[in-house]
Chimera marker file (.cmm) of the C-alpha trace (Angstrom):
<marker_set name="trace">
<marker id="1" x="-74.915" y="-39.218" z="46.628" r="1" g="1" b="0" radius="0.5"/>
<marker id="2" x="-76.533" y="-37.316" z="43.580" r="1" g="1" b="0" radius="0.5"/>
<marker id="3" x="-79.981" y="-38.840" z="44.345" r="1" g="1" b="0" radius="0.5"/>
<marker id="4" x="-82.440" y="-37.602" z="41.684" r="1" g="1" b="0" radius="0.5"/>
<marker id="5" x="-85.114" y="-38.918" z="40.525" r="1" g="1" b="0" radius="0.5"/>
<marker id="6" x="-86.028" y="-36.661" z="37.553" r="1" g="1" b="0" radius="0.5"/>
<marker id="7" x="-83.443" y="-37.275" z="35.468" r="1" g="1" b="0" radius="0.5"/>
<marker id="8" x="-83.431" y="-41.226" z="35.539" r="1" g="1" b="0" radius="0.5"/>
<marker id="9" x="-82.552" y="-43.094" z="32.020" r="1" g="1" b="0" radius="0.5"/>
<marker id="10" x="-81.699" y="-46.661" z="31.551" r="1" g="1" b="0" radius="0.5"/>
<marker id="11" x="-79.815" y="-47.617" z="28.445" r="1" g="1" b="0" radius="0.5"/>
<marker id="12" x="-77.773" y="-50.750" z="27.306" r="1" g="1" b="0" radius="0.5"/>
<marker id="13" x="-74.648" y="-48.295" z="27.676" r="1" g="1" b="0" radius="0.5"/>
<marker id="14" x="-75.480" y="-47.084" z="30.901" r="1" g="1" b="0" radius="0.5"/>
<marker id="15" x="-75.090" y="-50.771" z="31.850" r="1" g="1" b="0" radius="0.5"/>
<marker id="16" x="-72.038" y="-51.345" z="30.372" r="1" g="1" b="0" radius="0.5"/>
<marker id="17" x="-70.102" y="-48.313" z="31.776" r="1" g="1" b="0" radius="0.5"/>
<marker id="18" x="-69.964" y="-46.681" z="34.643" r="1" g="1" b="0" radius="0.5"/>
<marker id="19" x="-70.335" y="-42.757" z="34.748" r="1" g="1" b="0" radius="0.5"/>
<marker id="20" x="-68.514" y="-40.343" z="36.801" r="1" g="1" b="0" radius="0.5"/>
<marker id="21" x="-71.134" y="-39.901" z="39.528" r="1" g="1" b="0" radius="0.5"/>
<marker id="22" x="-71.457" y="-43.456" z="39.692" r="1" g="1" b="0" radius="0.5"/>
<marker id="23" x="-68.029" y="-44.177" z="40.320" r="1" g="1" b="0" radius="0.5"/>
<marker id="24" x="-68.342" y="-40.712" z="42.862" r="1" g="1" b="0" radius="0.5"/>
<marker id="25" x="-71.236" y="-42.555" z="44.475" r="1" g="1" b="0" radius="0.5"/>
<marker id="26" x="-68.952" y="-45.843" z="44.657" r="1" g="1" b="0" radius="0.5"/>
<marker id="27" x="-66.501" y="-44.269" z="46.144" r="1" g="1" b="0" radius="0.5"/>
<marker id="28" x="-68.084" y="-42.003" z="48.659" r="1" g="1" b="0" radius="0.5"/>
<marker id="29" x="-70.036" y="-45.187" z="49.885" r="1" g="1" b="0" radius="0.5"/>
<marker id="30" x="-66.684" y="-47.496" z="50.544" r="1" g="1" b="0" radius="0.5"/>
<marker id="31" x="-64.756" y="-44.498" z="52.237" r="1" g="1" b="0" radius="0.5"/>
<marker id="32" x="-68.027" y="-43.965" z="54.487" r="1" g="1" b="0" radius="0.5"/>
<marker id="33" x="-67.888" y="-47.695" z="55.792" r="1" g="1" b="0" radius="0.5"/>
<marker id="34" x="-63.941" y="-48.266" z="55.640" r="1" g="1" b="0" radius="0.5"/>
<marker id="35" x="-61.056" y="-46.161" z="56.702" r="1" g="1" b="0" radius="0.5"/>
<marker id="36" x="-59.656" y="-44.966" z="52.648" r="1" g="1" b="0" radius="0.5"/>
<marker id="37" x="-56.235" y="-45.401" z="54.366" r="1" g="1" b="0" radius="0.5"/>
<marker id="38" x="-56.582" y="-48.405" z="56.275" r="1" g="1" b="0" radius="0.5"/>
<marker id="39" x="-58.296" y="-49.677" z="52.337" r="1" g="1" b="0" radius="0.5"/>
<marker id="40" x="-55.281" y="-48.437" z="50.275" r="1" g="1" b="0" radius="0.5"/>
<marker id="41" x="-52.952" y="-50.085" z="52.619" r="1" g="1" b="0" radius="0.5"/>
<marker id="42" x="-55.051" y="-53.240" z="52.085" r="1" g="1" b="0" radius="0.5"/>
<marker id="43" x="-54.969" y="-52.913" z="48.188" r="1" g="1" b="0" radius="0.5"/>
<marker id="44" x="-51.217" y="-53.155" z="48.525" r="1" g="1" b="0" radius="0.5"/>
<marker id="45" x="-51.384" y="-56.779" z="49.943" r="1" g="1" b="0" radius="0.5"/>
<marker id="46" x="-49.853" y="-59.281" z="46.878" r="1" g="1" b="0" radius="0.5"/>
<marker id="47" x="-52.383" y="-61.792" z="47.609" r="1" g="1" b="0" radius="0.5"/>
<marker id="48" x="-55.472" y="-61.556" z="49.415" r="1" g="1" b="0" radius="0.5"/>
<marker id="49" x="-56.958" y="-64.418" z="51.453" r="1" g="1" b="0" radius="0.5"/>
<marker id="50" x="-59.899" y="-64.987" z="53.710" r="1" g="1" b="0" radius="0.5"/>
<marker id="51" x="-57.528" y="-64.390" z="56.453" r="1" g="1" b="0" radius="0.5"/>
<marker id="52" x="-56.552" y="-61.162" z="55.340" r="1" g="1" b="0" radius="0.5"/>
<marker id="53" x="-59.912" y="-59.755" z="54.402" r="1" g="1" b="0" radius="0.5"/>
<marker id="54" x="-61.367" y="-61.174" z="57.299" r="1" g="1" b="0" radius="0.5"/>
<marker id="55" x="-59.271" y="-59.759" z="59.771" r="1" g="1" b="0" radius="0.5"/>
<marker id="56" x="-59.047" y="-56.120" z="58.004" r="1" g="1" b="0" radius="0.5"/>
<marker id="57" x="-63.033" y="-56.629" z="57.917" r="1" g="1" b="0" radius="0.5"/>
<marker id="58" x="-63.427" y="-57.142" z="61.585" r="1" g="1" b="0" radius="0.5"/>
<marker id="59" x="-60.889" y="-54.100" z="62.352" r="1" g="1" b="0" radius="0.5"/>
<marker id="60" x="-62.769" y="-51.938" z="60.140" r="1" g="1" b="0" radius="0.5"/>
<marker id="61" x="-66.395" y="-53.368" z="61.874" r="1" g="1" b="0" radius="0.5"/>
<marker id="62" x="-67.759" y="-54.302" z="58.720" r="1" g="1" b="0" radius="0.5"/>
<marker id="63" x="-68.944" y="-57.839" z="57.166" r="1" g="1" b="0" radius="0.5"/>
<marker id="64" x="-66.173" y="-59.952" z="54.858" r="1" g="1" b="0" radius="0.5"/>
<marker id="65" x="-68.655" y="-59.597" z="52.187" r="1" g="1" b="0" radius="0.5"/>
<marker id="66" x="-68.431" y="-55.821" z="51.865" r="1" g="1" b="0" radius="0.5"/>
<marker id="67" x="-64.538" y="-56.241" z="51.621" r="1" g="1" b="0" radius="0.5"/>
<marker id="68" x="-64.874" y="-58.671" z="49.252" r="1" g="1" b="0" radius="0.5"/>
<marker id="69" x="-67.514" y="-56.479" z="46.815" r="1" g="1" b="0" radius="0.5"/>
<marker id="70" x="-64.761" y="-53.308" z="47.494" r="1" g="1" b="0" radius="0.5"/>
<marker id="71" x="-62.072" y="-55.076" z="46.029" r="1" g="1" b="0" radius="0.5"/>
<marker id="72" x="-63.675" y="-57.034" z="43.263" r="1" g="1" b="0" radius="0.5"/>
<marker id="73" x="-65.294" y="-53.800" z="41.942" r="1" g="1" b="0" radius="0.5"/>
<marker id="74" x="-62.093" y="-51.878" z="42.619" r="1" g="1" b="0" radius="0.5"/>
<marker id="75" x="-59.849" y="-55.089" z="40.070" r="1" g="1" b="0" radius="0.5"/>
<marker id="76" x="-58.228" y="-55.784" z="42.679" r="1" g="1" b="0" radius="0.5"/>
<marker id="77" x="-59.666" y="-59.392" z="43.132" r="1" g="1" b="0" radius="0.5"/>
<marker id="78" x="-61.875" y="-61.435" z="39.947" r="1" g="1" b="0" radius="0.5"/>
<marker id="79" x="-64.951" y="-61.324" z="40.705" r="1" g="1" b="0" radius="0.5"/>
<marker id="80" x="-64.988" y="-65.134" z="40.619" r="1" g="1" b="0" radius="0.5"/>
<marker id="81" x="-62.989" y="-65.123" z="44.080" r="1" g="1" b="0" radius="0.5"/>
<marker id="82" x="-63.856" y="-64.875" z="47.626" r="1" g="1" b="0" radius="0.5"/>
<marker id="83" x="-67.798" y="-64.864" z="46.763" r="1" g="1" b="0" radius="0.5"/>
<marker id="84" x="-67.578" y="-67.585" z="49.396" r="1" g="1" b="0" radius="0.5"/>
<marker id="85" x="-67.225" y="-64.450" z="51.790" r="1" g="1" b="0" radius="0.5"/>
<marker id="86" x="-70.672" y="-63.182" z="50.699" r="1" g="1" b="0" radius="0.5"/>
<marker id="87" x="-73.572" y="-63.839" z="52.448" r="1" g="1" b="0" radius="0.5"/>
<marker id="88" x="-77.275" y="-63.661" z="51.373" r="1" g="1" b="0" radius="0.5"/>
<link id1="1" id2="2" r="1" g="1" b="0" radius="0.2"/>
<link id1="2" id2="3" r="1" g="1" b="0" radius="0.2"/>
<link id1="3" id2="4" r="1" g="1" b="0" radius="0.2"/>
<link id1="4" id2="5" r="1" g="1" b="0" radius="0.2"/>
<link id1="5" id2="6" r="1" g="1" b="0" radius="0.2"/>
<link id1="6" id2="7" r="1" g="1" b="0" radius="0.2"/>
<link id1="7" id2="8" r="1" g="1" b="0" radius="0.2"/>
<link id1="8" id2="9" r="1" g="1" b="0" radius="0.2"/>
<link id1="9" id2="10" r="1" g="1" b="0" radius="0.2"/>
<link id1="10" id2="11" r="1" g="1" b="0" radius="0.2"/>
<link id1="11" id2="12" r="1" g="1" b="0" radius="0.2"/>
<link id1="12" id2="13" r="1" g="1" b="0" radius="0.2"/>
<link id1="13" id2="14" r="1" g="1" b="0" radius="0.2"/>
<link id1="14" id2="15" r="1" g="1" b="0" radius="0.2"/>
<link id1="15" id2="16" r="1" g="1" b="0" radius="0.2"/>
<link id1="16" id2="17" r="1" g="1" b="0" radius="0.2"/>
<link id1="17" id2="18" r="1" g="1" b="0" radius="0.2"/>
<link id1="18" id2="19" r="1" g="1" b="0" radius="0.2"/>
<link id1="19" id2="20" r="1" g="1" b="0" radius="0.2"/>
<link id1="20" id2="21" r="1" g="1" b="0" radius="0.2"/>
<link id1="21" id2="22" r="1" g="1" b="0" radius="0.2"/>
<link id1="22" id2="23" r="1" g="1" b="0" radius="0.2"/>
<link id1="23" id2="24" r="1" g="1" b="0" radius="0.2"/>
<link id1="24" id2="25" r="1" g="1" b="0" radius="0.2"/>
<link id1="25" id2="26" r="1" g="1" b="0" radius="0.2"/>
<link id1="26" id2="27" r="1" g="1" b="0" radius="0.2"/>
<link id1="27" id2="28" r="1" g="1" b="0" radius="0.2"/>
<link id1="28" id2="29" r="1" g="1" b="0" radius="0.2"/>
<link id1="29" id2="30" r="1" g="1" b="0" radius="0.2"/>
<link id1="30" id2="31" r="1" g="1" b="0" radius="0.2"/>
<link id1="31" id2="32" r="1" g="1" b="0" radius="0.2"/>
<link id1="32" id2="33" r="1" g="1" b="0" radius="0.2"/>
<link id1="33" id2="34" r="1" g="1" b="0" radius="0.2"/>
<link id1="34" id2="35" r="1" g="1" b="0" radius="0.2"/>
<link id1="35" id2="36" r="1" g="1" b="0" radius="0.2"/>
<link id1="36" id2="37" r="1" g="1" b="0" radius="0.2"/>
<link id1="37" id2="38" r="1" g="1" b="0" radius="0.2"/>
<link id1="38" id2="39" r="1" g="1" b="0" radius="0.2"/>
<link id1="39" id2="40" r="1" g="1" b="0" radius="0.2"/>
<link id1="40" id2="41" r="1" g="1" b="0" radius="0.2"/>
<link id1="41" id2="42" r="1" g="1" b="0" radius="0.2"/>
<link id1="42" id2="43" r="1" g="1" b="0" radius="0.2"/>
<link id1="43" id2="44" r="1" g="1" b="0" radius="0.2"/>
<link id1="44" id2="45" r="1" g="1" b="0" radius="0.2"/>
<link id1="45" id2="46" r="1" g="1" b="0" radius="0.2"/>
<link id1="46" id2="47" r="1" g="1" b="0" radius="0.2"/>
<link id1="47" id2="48" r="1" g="1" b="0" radius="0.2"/>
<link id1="48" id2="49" r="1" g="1" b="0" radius="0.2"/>
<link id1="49" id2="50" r="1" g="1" b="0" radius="0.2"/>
<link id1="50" id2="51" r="1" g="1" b="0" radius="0.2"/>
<link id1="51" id2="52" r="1" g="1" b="0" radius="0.2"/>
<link id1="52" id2="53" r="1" g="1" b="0" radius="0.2"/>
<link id1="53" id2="54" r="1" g="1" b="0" radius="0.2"/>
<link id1="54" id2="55" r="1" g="1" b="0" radius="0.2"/>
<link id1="55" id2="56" r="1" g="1" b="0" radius="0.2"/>
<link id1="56" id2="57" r="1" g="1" b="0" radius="0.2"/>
<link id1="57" id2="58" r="1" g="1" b="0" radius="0.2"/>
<link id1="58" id2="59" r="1" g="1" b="0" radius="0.2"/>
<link id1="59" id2="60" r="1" g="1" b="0" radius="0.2"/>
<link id1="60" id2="61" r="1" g="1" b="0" radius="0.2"/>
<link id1="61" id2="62" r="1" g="1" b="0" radius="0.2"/>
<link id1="62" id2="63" r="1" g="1" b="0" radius="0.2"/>
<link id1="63" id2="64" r="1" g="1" b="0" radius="0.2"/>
<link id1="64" id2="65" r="1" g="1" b="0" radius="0.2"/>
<link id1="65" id2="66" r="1" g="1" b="0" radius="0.2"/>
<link id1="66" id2="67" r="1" g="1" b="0" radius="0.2"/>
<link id1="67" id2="68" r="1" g="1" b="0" radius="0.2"/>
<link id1="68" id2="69" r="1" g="1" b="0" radius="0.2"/>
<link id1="69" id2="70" r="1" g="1" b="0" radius="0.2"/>
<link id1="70" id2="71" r="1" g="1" b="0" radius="0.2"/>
<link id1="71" id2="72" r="1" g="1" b="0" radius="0.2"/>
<link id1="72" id2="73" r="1" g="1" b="0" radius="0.2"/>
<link id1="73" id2="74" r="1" g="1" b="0" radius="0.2"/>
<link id1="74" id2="75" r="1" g="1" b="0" radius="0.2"/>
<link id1="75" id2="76" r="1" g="1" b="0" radius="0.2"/>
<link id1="76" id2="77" r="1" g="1" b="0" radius="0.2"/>
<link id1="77" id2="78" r="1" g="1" b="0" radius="0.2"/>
<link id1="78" id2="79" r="1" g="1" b="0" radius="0.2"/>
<link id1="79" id2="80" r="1" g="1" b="0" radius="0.2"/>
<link id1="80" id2="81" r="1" g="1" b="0" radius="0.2"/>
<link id1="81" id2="82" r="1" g="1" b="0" radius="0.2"/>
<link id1="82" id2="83" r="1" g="1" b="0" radius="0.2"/>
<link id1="83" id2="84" r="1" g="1" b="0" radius="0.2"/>
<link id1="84" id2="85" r="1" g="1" b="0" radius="0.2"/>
<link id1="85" id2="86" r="1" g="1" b="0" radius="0.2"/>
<link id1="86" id2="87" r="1" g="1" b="0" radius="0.2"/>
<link id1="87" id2="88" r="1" g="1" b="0" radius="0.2"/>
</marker_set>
């Protein structure tokens, strides 16, 4: 999503923040591999788990790991927790 390669520049603020098509291109990614209601039902959960990831991972066909990069980039988790989920 808004792939083009003539207008790429890389500054320490472009690192820091993320733009509007960035968090378009974010978005538009996660709703293309999970169900956006089936996610915002998820992000309602008071405390996530590996269970709970786990199992809304394998209903949605997708790896733990993606789950687990969703909701850390979404705040919903620290990005400290659940990298256990992650694979290589």
């Amino acid at each position: 999503l808004h792939y083009d390669t003539s207008n790429i520049m890389i500054s320490e603020e472009d690192l820091s923040s993320e733009d509007h098509k960035d968090k378009e291109a974010n978005k538009f990614a996660r709703d293309f591999l999970v169900n956006p209601d089936d996610y915002a039902a998820l992000g309602n959960h008071e405390q996530f788990t590996e269970q709970v990831i786990t199992k809304f991972a394998r209903k949605q066909n997708v790896h733990p790991g993606m789950i687990v990069g969703f909701l850390q980039h979404d705040g919903l988790i620290p990005f400290e927790q659940m990298n256990g989920l992650k694979s290589k």
